[in-house]
C-alpha angles and dihedrals in degrees: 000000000000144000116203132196078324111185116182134180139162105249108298093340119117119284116290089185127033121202090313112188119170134128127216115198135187124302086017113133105195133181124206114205136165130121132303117294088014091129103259098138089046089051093053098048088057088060098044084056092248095109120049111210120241093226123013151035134286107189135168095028108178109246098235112050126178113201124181100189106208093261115034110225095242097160092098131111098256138096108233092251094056090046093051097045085043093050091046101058102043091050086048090256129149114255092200088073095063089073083050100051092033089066090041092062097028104254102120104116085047094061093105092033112124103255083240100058099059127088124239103269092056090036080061092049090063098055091048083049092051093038091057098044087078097050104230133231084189122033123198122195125173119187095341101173091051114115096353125122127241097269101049087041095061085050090058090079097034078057084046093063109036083052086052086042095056092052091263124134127224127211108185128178101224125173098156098067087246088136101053092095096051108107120246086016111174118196125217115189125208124191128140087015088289130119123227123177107223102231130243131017094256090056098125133171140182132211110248118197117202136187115222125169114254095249083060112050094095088055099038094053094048084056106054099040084052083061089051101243115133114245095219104180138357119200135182120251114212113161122124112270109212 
């Protein structure tokens, strides 16, 4: 599928996308990065189909398509179990398949659990289950690590390749560096509302945390984007310093 010249904001608010123009064909497994609020989720819901570009053009979308947004909307009046049966067969899905992935992604005792009673991870688990019944030619995943526990996140890149393996694509939001080991990986890079490839098969990166003192993050940040490394994420740090 392709994105051509796509623009995207939210009603007269500055540009989220910028003239974004990029394909992902079969058997492609891509990673969008770039800070927080760069646009990444925006820029996966314009390929899922959810979100229609301002200007631009989305073809070749592939028909069954599995997305896991970054926060699962738990908050409905179902038990998971109700809302999967209920999804499947109005998407045309076998229901026979929800008992198979909810044992893939340990989620099998939270099956008749109400949606709202569940934390985030398993929350989490629910949307994968629901991505996968439909057997995707096209997988979304933004944010997938985020939440789960050790055991269903070592599952994320297993789902990856047997997607791949069935001549389907993957297009996953990562900002943690869960996705370097992936093969075949391709980068793309937001930042400013503009796509960059990131060029070359061996371009590898890592994901660096470092401790600054709150007086210095400014700095610190400015230092480290004139060097031309990406800041992915800053978090506050409140526990107790002896």
């Amino acid at each position: 599928m392709r994105l051509d010249d796509v623009w995207v904001r939210y009603g007269h608010g500055p540009w989220v996308l910028r003239g974004v123009t990029a394909g992902i064909d079969a058997g492609d497994v891509v990673a969008v990065v770039g800070r927080n609020g760069a646009g990444k989720s925006t820029l996966l819901q314009v390929v899922a189909g959810l979100l229609r570009p301002n200007k631009g053009t989305v073809t070749e979308r592939p028909a069954r398509i599995g997305y896991v947004p970054e926060r699962f909307p738990a908050d409905q009046a179902f038990t998971a179990r109700n809302y999967l049966v209920s999804l499947a067969r109005v998407r045309g899905d076998d229901p026979g398949r929800i008992a198979e992935w909810a044992e893939r992604v340990y989620f099998t005792g939270l099956l008749d659990r109400p949606l709202r009673e569940l934390s985030k991870g398993s929350a989490q688990k629910v949307g994968l289950i629901q991505a996968m019944l439909t057997r995707p030619d096209l997988l979304i995943l933004d944010e997938p690590w985020e939440g789960l526990d050790a055991q269903t996140r070592e599952q994320v890149p297993v789902i990856v390749e047997e997607v791949l393996a069935a001549g389907g694509r993957v297009l996953i939001s990562d900002h943690q560096g869960q996705t370097t080991d992936l093969p075949g990986l391709r980068r793309w890079d937001l930042s400013a509302g503009e796509l960059r490839e990131a060029a070359g098969a061996d371009d590898r990166w890592v994901v660096v945390e470092v401790a600054v003192e709150a007086s210095a993050v400014d700095q610190a940040v400015d230092t480290f984007e004139a060097a031309g490394h990406e800041v992915l994420k800053i978090r506050g740090r409140r526990e107790h310093q002896p």
